[in-house]
N, C-alpha and C positions, 0 to 999 in steps of 0.2 A: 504494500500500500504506500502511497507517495505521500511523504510528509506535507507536501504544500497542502495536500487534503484535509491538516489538522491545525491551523493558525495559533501561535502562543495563544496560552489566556493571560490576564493582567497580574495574576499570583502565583509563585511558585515555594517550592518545596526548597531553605538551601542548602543545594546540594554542593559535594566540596570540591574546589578548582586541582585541577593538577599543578605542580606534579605529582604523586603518589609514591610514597613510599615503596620501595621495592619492585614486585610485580603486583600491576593492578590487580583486584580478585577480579573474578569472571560474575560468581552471585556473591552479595550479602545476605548474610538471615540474621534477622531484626525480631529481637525477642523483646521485648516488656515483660513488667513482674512486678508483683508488690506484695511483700510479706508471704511469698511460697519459694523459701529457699530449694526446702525438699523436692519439690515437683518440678524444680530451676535445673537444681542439679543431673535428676535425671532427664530431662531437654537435652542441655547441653551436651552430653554423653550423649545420645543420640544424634547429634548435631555432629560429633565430631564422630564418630563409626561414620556414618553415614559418607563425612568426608574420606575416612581412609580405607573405604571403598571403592570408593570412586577417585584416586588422586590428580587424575589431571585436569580435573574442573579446579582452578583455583578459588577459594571462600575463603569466606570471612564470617566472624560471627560478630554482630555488635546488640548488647542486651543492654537496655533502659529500664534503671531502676525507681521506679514509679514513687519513692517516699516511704521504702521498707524501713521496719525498724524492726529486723529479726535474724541479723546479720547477713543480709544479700552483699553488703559494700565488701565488707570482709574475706566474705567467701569469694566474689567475681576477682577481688585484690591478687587472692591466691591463686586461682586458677590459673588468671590473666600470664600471670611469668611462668608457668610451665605448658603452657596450651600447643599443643601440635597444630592450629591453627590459629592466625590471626584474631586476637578478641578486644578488643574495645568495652567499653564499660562507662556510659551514662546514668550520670544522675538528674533526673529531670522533678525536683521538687513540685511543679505545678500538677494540681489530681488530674485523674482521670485519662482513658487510654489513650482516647485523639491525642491528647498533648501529649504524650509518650512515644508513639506512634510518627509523630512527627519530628520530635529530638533524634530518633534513628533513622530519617531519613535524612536530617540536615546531616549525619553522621556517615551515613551509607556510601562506598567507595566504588561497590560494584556494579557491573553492567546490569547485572539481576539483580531485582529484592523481591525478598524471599520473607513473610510475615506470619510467625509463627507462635502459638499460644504457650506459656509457657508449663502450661499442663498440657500439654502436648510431645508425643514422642515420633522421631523419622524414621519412616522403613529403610533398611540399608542400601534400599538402589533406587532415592530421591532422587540423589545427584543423576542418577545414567536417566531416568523418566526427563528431568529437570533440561539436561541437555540435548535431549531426544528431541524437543518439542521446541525447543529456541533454536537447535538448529535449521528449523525451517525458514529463519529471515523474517518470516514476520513476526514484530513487537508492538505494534501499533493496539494491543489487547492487554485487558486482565485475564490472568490465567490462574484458577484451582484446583486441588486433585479431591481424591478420594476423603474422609475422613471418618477413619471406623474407633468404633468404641473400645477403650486403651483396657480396660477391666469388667471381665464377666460382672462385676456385682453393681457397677452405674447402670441407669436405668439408659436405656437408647435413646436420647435426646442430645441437640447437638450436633448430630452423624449427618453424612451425606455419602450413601451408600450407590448411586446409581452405576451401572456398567455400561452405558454409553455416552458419548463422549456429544456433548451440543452447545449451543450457544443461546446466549440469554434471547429473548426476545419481550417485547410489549407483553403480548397474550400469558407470561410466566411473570409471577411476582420478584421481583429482585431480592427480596429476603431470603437467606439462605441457598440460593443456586452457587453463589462462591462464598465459600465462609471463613470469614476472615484469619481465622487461626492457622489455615491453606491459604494465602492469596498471595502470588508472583506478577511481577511487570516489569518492564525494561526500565530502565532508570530514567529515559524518555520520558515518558507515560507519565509518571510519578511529576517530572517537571513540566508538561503540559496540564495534567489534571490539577496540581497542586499542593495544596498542604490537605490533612483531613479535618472537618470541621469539629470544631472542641466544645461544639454545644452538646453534639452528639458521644454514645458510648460509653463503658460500663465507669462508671467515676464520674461524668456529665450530667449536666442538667436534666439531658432528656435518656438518660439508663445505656441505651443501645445505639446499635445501626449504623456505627460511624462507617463502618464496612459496605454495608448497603448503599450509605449517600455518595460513597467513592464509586460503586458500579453504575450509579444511575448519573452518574456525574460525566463517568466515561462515555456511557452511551450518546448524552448528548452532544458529547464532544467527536461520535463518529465513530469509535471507537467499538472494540469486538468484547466482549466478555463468556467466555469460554472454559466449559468444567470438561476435565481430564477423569478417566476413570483409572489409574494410576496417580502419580507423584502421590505415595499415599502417606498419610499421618495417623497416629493414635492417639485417640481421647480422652485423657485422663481426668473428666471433669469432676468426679466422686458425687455426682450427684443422686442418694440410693431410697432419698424419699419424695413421696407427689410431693409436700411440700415446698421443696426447693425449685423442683421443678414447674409447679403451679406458677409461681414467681417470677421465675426469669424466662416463663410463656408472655406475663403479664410485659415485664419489660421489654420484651423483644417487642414488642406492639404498638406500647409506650413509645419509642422511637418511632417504628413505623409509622405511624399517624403524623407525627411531626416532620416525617419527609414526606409525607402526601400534601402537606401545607407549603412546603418550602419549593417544591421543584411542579405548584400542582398547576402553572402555565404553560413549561415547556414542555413536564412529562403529564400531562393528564389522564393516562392510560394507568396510571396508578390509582387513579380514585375507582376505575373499575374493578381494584380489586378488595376496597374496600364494601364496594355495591355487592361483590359475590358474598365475601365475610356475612355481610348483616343480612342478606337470601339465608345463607347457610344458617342461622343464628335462627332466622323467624324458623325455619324448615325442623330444625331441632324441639321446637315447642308441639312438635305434632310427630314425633318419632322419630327424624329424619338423624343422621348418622354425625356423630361427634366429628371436632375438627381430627382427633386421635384419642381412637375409643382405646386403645393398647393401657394409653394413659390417662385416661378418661379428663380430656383437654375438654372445652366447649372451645365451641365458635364466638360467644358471648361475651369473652374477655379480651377477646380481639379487636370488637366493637366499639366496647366503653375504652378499652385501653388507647387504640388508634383516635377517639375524641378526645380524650384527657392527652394525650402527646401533642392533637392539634392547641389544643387550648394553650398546651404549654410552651412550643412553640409562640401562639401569638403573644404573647406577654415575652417571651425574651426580647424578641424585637422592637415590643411598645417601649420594654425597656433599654433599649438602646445596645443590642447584645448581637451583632452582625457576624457571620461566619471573620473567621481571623483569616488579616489579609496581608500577605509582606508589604515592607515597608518600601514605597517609592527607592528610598535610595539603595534597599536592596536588591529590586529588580535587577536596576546595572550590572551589581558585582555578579547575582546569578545569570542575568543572561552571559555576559562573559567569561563567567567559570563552564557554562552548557558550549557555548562557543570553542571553549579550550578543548573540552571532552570530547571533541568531534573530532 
C-alpha cells in the first residue's frame, strides 16, 4: 500500500531519533505493569525463550512500570544487567494504561511493536509467526494473534480463540477482534495513528478500550486491522469467579459506549452495534439467548454500561479533558526523528 494513501495526522507518538545504539532491534515488546511482579516475571521469561528461539529477529524488551510499589523497580534493576536481551525499564508515574502504553512507545526502538499484557505469556515461535507475516511488506495494518487461556482454573474470558485469519470490518464490532495484550504495528502506524488516548483504559477515567479506540482510529485513517490465528499468547488473567468477571464485562462496555460518542461522526457504524446490544437485551426479556450463557453475561449490562460511558465521556469534554495531543514544538523534533528512521 503506498504511503501517500495515509497523510500524517497532526499528533504523534515520540518516537526516538537515530542513531541507535548498536544494532537496531527488528521488534520491540512493550510490556506495562503495576504491582504484579510475579506474573512480570514470568512474561519476561517468556519474552526472552521466545527470543532464543528465534535469534535472528533482533528484540528488545522495554517494560513501563505503571507506579508499582511491590518491588517491580528493583527487580527490572536486576534483570536489566544480566538480560540476554536488550531491556529498558520505564517508570511512568502518571495512572493508568494509555499513559503507560504510551511512555513505551516514546521508548520503543524497533521497526515492530509488539504490546503485550503482563499477565500474559509467549508461545516459543512468536518471533518465527511474528516475522512470517511482516515479511510480507505490508505495515500499513494493526496486526493480533491468537490468545488462549494461560491456566485450566480462569474462567475463558478475555481469549480470542478463532482459527481463521480476517480482517476487521464495519459489520464486526471492534471490541475484542485484536486484543490489546496481542497487538503489533510497524512503528509507522504507531506514528501516523499517534499516541493512545489516556481518557481511555484500565486506570482511566473511562475503565477500558484504549485498545479498541487505537483500531477504530486506524481504520479511519485507511488502514487494515487484521487477526492472525497464530503469533499466539497465554492468558494468565486469574480471573476464577462470575464476580470478577461480571465487572470487567461491565467495564469493557463502560469504555465502549464512550467511543460510540467520540468517533460516532466518522464511525457511525458503531452505534449499530449498540442498536443490536439493546434488540439482544429487549429479546432476553422473552427467552431469547444470553450475551454468554457459559457465563451467564446479559446483554443488559452492555446497554446501561455503553450509556453510562456515553454520559461519561460527555462530561470529560464539558470539562475540558481532550484526547492528549503533542506539543506543537514537538511535532518538529518527531517528524525529523521519522524523517531520520527512513
Amino acid at each position: 500500500m503506498n504511503a501517500e494513501r495515509h497523510p500524517p495526522l497532526h499528533f504523534r507518538p515520540a518516537l526516538p531519533a537515530p542513531p541507535w545504539p548498536r544494532q537496531r532491534p527488528q521488534v520491540s515488546f512493550i510490556v506495562c505493569t503495576r504491582d504484579r511482579v510475579a506474573v512480570l516475571e514470568a512474561c519476561i521469561g517468556s519474552i526472552r525463550a521466545a527470543c532464543r528461539a528465534h535469534p535472528g529477529f533482533a528484540a528488545e524488551l522495554v517494560v513501563v512500570d505503571n507506579g508499582s510499589r511491590d518491588g517491580t523497580a528493583k527487580y527490572l534493576s536486576r534483570i536489566a544487567a544480566t538480560s540476554d536481551i536488550a531491556l529498558t525499564a520505564i517508570s511512568e508515574p502518571r495512572p493508568g494504561l494509555a499513559a503507560a502504553r504510551n511512555a513505551g512507545l516514546a521508548r520503543a526502538r524497533g521497526r515492530v511493536l509488539v504490546f503485550v499484557d503482563d499477565d500474559c505469556r509467549l508461545d516459543r515461535s512468536y518471533l518465527a509467526d511474528l516475522q512470517r507475516h511482516y515479511a510480507s511488506g505490508e505495515k500499513w495494518l494493526i496486526r493480533g494473534g491468537r490468545v488462549e487461556i494461560g491456566d485450566a482454573l480462569d474462567l475463558p474470558f478475555t481469549i480470542k480463540r478463532c482459527d481463521k485469519r480476517e480482517r476487521l470490518t464495519p459489520a464486526v464490532h471492534p471490541g475484542g477482534f485484536v486484543l490489546g495484550c496481542n497487538m503489533t504495528m510497524h512503528r509507522d502506524v504507531a506514528a501516523r495513528i499517534g499516541p493512545f488516548d489516556e481518557r481511555f483504559g484500565a486506570g482511566g477515567a473511562l475503565r477500558s478500550a484504549e485498545d479498541t479506540d487505537y483500531l477504530v482510529r486506524a481504520m479511519l485513517a485507511g488502514m487494515a486491522v487484521e487477526y492472525v490465528p497464530d503469533m499466539t499468547i497465554f492468558h494468565h488473567h486469574g480471573r476464577r469467579g462470575r464476580k470478577a468477571i461480571d465487572r470487567l464485562h461491565r467495564d469493557y462496555h463502560f469504555g465502549n459506549g464512550a467511543l460510540c460518542l467520540k468517533h460516532f461522526r466518522r464511525a457511525p457504524w458503531l452505534l449499530r452495534h449498540f442498536y443490536w446490544a439493546a434488540r439482544a437485551a429487549m429479546r432476553e426479556l422473552t427467552g431469547g439467548p444470553r450475551f454468554d450463557s457459559d457465563l451467564r453475561l446479559s446483554h443488559w449490562p452492555i446497554v446501561f454500561m455503553n450509556l453510562a460511558g456515553a454520559a461519561k465521556f460527555t462530561l470529560l469534554v464539558l470539562a475540558g479533558r481532550p484526547d492528549r495531543q503533542a506539543q506543537p514544538a514537538q511535532e518538529a523534533t518527531e517528524a525529523g526523528a521519522e524523517a531520520g528512521a527512513r
